[in-house]
N, C-alpha and C positions, 0 to 999 in steps of 0.2 A: 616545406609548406607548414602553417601553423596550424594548431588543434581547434576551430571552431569552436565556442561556446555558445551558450544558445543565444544570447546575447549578439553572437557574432554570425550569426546565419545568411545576415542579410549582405555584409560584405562577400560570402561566398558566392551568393544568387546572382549581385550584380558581377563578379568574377567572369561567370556563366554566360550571362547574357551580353558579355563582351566577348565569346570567343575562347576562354583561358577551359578548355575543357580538358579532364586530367581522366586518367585511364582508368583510376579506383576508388571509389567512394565508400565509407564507410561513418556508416549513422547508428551512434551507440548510447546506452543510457534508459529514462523512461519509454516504457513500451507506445503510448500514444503519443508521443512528442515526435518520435524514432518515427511511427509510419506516417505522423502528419510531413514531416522535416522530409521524409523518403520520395512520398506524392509530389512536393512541390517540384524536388529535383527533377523528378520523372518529366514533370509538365516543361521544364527549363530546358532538358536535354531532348527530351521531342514532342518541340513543340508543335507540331502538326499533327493534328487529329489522326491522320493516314499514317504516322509513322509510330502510331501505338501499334502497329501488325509486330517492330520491334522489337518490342518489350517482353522478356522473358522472365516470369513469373516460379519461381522455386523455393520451395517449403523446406527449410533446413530440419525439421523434425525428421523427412524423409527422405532428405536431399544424398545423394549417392554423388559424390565429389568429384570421380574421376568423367563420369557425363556432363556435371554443369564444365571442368573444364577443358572436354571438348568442344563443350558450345561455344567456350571463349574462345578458343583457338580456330573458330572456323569461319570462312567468308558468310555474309549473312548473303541470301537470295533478294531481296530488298535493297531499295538506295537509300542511303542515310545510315544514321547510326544505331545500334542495336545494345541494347540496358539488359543486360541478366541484372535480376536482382534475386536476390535470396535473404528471404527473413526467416527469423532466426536462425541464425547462421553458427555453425559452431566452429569453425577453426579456429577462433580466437578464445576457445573453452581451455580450462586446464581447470585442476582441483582449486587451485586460488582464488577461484572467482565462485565455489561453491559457497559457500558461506550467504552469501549475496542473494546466489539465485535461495538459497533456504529460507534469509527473510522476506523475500519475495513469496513465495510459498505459504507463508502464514501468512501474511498485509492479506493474500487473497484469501485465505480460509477464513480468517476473523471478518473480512469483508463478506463472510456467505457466497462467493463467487469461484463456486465448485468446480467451472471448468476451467480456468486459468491455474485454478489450484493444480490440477489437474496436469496441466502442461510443463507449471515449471516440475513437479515431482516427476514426470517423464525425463526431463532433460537432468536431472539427477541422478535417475535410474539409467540412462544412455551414460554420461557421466562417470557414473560407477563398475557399470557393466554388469548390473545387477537382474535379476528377474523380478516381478512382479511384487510378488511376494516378499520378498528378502531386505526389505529398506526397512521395514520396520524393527526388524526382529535382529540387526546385527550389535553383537555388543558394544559397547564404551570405545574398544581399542582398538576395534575393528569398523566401527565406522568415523576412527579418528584416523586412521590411516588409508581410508576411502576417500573421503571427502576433504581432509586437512586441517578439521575445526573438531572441537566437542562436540560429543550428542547431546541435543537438546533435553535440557528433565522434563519433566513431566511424562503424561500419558501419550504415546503418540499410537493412540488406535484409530485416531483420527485419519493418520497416514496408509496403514493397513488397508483401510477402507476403500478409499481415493484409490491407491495404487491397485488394488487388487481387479479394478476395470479399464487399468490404462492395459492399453496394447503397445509392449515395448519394442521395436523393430531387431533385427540382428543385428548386436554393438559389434563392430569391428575393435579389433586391439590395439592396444593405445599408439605401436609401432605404425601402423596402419593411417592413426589420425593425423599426427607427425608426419606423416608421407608427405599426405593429403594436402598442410598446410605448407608443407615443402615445396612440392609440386606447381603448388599457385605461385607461389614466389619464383619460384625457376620461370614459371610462362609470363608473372609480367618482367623478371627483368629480361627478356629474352625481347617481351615486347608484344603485345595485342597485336593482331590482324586492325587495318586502320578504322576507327568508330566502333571498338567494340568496347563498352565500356564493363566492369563489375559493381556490383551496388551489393555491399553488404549491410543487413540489419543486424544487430546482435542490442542485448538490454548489458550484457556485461560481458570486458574481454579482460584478458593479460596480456596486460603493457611490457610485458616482459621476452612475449616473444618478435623473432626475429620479422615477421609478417605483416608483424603493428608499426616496429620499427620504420618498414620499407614504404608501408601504405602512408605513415604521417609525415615523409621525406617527398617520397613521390608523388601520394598522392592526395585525397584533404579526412580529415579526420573531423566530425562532427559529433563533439562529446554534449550529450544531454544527461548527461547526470542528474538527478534531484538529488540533496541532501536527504537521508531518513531520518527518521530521530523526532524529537519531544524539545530538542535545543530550540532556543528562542532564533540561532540562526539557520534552523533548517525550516523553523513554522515561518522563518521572511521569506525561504527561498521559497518554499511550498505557495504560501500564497500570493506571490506574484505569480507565479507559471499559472496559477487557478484563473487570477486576475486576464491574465494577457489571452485565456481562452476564452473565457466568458463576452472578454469587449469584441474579441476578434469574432467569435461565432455570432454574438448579437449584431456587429457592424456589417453583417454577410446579408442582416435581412432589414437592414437601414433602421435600427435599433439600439438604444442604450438604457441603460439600466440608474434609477436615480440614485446617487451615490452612498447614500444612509444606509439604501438595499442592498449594497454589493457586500459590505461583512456579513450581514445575517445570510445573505444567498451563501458565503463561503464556508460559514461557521455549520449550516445545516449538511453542504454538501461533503463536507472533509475532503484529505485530499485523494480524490478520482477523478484524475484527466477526462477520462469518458465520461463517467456521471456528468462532471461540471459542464462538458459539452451540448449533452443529450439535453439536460435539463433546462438550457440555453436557450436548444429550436424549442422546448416546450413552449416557455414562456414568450416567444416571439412570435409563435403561430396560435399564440393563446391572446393578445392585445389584438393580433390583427390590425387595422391600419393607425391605430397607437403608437406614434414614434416612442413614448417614453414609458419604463415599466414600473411600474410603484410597489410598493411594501404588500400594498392590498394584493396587486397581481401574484406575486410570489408567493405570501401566505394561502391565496387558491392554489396556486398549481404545486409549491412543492413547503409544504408544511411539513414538519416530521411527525412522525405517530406521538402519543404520550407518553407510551410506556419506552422507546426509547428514548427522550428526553427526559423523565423523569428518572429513569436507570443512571443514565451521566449525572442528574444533580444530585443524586445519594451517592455518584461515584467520586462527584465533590467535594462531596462533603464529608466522606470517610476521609478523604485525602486533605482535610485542611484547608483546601485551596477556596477563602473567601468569595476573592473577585469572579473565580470561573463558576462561583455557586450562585452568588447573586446575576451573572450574566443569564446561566442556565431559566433559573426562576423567572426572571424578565420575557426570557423566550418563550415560557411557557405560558405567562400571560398574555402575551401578544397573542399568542396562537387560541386563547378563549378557553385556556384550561382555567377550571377553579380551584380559585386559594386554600379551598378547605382539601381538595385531591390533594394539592402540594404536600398539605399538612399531613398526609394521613400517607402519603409515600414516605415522606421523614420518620413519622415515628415508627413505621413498620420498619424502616431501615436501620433505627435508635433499639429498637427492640434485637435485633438479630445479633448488634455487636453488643449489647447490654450478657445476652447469652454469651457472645466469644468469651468479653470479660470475666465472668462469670469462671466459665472452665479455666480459663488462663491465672487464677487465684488459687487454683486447684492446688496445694502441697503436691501430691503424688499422683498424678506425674506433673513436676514443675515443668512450667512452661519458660525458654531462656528466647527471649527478644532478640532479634538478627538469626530468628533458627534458618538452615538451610534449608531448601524441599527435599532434597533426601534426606535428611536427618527427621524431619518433620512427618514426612509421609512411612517411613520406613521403622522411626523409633516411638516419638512421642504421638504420632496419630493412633497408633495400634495399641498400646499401651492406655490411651485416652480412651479408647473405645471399649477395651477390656474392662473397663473400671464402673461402664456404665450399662445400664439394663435396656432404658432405651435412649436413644438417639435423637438429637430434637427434631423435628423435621421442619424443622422452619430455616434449615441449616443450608448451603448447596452440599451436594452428596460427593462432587468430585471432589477429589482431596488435592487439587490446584484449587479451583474454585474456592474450597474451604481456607486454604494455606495464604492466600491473596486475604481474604478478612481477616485471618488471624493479622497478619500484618496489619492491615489497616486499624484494629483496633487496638494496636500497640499506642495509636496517636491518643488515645483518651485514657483516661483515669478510668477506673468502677467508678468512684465519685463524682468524677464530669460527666459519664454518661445517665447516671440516673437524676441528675438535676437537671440534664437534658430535657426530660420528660416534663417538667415542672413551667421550660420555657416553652415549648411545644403548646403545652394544653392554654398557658396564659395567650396563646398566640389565637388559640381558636377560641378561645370568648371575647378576644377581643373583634375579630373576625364577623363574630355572629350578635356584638351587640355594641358597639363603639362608636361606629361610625367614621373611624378612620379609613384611609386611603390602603385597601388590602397591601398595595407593595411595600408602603411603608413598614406597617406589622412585619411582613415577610421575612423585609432585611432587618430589623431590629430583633429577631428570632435570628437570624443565622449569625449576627453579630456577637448576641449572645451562646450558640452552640459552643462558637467556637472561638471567644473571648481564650485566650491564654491566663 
């Protein structure tokens, strides 16, 4: 059988509803793509209301392997066919696939989204075989031979934290999991009791072992992968999957969105399957018998704060990047910010790297451009701090946070950033006495920041 791509979903469904029904499903990749793609199957394979009694529902966090597969192997008391499904599922875990579930882990931390953080650190610590406690605190070479990958640098007391309220269940040994995945394989190729089918959810597996093998031969393999990453070809892949939720969730309540509005809706929501979802029915039960939703609609119901908007255009603008500087500022005029706030976030932001600058000129301790964070946080931070009495406090205090500016003001001269200041100020009198058109000013300030 072939591997599904999401692209390919719908050749499966119709497969389905001909009849071609196959003993094991497995739906893997993004986690809301995974239980939307999982639901539909559900509804394909029974589809009669009465035969959702069926449907066996199992939580691979807790799931105890050799009972789900006696449920497979047993006659169901009901007519028709009967779905165990099991999300997240881990027999298709191995150390190979940690790396993965890790960036997943952080996507949700930086996203504020404590309990998903939350989960995949559990399925790490199950994973590892670790206690509670003990993820944070293992060294370099010892959670390189846990997990497969480097320890991430930085501070992870972040992790500490999290972990320290998950409740880890008894990990069984890793001989034990191998069984387990063994096990399932002997029962289907031996063969289901008739209509009994498996549905596994997983977000990431290893194609390496024998289980994956048998399931993409025998059975149909449904890969939802999103690309990660900052590549121009993962931000196409990202936002068409955003796109294709948005039109399909808005289509659900006989709604579209006017098409000018669909980048700013995508640009404000980043990529979160759910968010873009959720925020979807907002605006649909927000127009009310409104078929069509406008700029205006959106800017009501899901406007971003100022201070994270303005955060990204000074994160713009440290970084160089024009075009995403001038989009930024655009956005915030739209959203009724004022031109004079813009100004006065820029120069506060001018003035913080004017400071890095500043130490980074320092003779003793010189500062060397491409420093590492351990070199950075461990030699020449300590060393920098020795030297001085006090400490600016306009600084960030964590020494990543700090180590990220240092970098970023490697992009500027001392020289370019203090003439910085010279186009800033010309920007706000022209602002408050000119008469020109604010955006105008804006970009002719940012063109000038960061003229080359």
């Amino acid at each position: 059988m072939p591997v599904y791509k999401r692209s390919d979903t719908l050749k499966l469904f119709k497969a389905i509803k001909q009849g071609e029904i196959l003993p094991v499903y497995l739906v893997f990749g993004e986690r809301h793509l995974c239980r939307q793609t999982a639901n539909e199957l559900i509804e394909l394979l029974l589809p009669e209301q009465t035969q959702r009694n069926n449907l066996r529902v199992i939580d691979g966090d807790q799931e105890e392997p050799r009972k789900t597969l006696n449920q497979l192997r047993t006659y169901s008391l009901f007519a028709g066919r009967t779905v165990i499904k099991v999300n997240d599922s881990k027999l298709l875990y191995s150390k190979v696939i940690a790396k993965t579930i890790w960036n997943k882990a952080e996507e949700a931390f930086e996203a504020k989204d404590l309990e998903l953080t939350g989960r995949y650190l559990k399925q790490l610590l199950i994973m590892g075989r670790l206690a509670s406690d003990e993820m944070a605190d293992l060294s370099a070479a010892k959670w390189k031979s846990v997990f497969g990958f480097a320890k991430p640098q930085g501070n992870l007391k972040w992790v500490q934290e999290i972990t320290a309220t998950t409740d880890t269940p008894n990990n069984p040994p890793p001989s034990e999991k191998n069984e387990a995945a063994d096990l399932f394989l002997s029962a289907l190729e031996e063969g289901l009791p008739s209509g009994n089918i498996l549905l596994l959810i997983a977000e990431a597996v290893d194609k390496r072992k024998r289980l994956y093998k048998y399931i993409s031969e025998h059975g149909a393999v449904v890969d939802l992968t999103v690309e990660a990453g900052f590549s121009r070809a993962a931000d196409k892949e990202q936002q068409e999957v955003l796109s294709e939720i948005v039109q399909k969730t808005l289509a659900g309540f006989g709604k579209k969105l006017e098409p000018r509005a669909l980048p700013i809706f995508l640009e404000r929501i980043g990529f979160h399957p759910v968010a873009a979802e959720r925020e979807s029915e907002k605006l649909a039960l927000y127009v009310g018998d409104q078929n069509t939703i406008t700029i205006e609609d959106l800017n009501a119901i899901i406007g971003r704060t100022r201070e994270e908007a303005l955060f990204e255009l000074t994160e713009a603008l440290a970084n160089r990047n024009l075009s995403e500087t001038m989009v930024i500022a655009a956005r915030l005029q739209e959203n009724g910010t004022h031109p004079l706030v813009i100004i006065s976030g820029v120069r506060n932001h001018m003035k913080k790297l004017l400071i890095v600058r500043s130490l980074q000129d320092i003779a003793d301790p010189s500062y060397v451009p491409g420093l590492s964070y351990g070199a950075f946080q461990k030699g020449y931070l300590e060393r920098l701090k020795q030297q001085r009495i006090e400490w600016p406090s306009s600084l960030p205090s964590h020494p990543y946070a700090l180590f990220m500016m240092f970098q970023k003001a490697e992009k500027f001269s001392t020289t370019k950033v203090r003439n910085c200041f010279s186009d800033i100020l010309d920007a706000e009198f022209r602002l408050k006495g000119s008469g020109l058109p604010p955006a105008l000013i804006l970009e002719n300030m940012f063109f000038k920041i960061l003229a080359e």
